[in-house]
MIDOSE-1310 file (N, C-alpha, C; in nm, 2 decimals, decimal comma, always signed):
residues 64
xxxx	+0,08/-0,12/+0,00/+0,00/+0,00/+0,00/+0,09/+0,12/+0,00; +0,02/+0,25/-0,11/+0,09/+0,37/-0,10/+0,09/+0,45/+0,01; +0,23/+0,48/+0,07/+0,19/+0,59/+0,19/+0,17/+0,71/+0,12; +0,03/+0,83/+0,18/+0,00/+0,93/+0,11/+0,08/+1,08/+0,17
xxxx	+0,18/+1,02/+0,31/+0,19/+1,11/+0,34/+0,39/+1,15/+0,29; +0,43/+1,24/+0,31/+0,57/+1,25/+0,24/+0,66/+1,26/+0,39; +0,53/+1,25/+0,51/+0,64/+1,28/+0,60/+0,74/+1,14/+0,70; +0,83/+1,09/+0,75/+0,84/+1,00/+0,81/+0,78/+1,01/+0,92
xxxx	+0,75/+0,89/+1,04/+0,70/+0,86/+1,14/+0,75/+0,97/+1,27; +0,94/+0,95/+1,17/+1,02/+1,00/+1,27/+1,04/+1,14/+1,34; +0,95/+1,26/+1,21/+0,97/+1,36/+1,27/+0,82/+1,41/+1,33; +0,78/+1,31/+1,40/+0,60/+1,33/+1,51/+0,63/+1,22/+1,53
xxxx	+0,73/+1,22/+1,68/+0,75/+1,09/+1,74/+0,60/+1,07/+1,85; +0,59/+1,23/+1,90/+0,43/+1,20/+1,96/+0,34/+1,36/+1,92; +0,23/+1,33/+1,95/+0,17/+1,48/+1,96/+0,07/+1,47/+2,06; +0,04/+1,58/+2,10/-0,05/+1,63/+2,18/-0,17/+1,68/+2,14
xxxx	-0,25/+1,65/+2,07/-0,42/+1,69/+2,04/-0,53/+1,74/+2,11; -0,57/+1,87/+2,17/-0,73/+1,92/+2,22/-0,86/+1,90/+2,09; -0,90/+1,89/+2,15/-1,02/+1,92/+2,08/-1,10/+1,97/+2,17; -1,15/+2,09/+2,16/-1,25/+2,16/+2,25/-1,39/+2,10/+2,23
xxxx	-1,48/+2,09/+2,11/-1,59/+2,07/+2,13/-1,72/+2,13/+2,16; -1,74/+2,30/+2,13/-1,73/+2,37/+2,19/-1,77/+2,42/+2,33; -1,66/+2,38/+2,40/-1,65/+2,40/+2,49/-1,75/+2,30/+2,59; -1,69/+2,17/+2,56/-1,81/+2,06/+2,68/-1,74/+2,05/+2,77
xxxx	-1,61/+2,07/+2,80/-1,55/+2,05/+2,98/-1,63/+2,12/+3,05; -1,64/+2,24/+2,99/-1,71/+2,37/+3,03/-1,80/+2,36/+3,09; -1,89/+2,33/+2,99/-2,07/+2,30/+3,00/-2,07/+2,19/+3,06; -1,98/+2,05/+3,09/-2,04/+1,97/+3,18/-2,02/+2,00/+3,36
xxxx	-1,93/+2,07/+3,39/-1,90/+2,18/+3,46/-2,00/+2,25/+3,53; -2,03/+2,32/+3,44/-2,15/+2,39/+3,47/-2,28/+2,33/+3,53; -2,33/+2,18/+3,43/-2,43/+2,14/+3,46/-2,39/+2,07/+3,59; -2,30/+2,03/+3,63/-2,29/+1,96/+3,73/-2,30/+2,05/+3,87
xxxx	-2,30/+2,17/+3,86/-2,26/+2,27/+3,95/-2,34/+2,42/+3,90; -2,47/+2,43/+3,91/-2,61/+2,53/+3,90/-2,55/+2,67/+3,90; -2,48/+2,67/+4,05/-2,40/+2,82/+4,04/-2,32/+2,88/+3,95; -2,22/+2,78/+3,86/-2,13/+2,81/+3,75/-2,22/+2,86/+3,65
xxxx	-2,36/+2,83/+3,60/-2,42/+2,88/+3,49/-2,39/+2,97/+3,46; -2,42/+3,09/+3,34/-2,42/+3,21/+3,32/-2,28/+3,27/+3,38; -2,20/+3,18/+3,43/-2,07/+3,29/+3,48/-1,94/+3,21/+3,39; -1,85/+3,31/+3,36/-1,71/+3,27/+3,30/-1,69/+3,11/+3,39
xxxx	-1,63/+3,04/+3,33/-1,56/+2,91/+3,38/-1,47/+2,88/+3,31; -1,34/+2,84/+3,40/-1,21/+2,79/+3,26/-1,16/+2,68/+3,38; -1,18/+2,60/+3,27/-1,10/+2,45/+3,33/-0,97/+2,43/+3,31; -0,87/+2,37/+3,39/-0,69/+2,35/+3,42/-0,70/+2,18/+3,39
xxxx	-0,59/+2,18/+3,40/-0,52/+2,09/+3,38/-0,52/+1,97/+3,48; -0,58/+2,05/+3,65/-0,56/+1,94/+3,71/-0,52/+2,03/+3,85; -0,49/+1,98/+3,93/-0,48/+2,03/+4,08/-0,35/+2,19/+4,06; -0,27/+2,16/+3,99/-0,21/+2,28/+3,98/-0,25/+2,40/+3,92
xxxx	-0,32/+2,34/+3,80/-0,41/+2,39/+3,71/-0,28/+2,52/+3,63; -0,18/+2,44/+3,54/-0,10/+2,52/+3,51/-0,13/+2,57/+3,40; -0,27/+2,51/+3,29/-0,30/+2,55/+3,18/-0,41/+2,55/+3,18; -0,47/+2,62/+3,10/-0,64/+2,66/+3,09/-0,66/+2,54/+2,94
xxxx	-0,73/+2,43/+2,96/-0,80/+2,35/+2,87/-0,87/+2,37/+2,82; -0,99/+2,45/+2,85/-1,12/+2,52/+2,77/-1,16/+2,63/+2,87; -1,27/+2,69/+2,82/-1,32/+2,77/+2,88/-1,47/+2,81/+2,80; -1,59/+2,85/+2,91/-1,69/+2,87/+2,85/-1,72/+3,01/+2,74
xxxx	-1,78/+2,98/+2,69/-1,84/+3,11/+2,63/-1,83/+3,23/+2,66; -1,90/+3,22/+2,79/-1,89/+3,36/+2,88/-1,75/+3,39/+2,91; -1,67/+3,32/+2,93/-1,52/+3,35/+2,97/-1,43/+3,39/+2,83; -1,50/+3,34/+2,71/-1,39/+3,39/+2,59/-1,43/+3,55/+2,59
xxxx	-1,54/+3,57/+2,62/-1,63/+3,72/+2,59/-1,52/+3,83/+2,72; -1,43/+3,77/+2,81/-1,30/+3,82/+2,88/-1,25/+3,82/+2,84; -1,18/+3,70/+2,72/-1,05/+3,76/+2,69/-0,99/+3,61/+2,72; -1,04/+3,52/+2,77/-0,92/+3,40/+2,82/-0,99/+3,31/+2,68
């Protein structure tokens, strides 16, 4: 079989892929938690939370 791509395996030994979705971390977030509605929400990474993963609607309308 032809490979279609020109690139080797070797130079994307790994990658790192988001897909937002728009914005369902967000929205599940929210629905799990009544008070978050209607307000900015931006979800981390995790207990350090060194990077913002998504963020709702309301929160891109700030700027994050």
């Amino acid at each position: 079989m032809k490979r279609l791509s020109h690139r080797s395996d070797a130079e994307w030994p790994r990658a790192i892929i988001l897909l937002d979705m728009n914005a369902f971390f967000a929205s599940i977030e929210q629905l799990d938690r009544p008070k978050w509605r209607g307000r900015p929400v931006a979800i981390t990474n995790g207990l350090q939370g060194t990077c913002i993963i998504t963020c709702s609607y309301k929160a891109r309308t700030h700027g994050i």
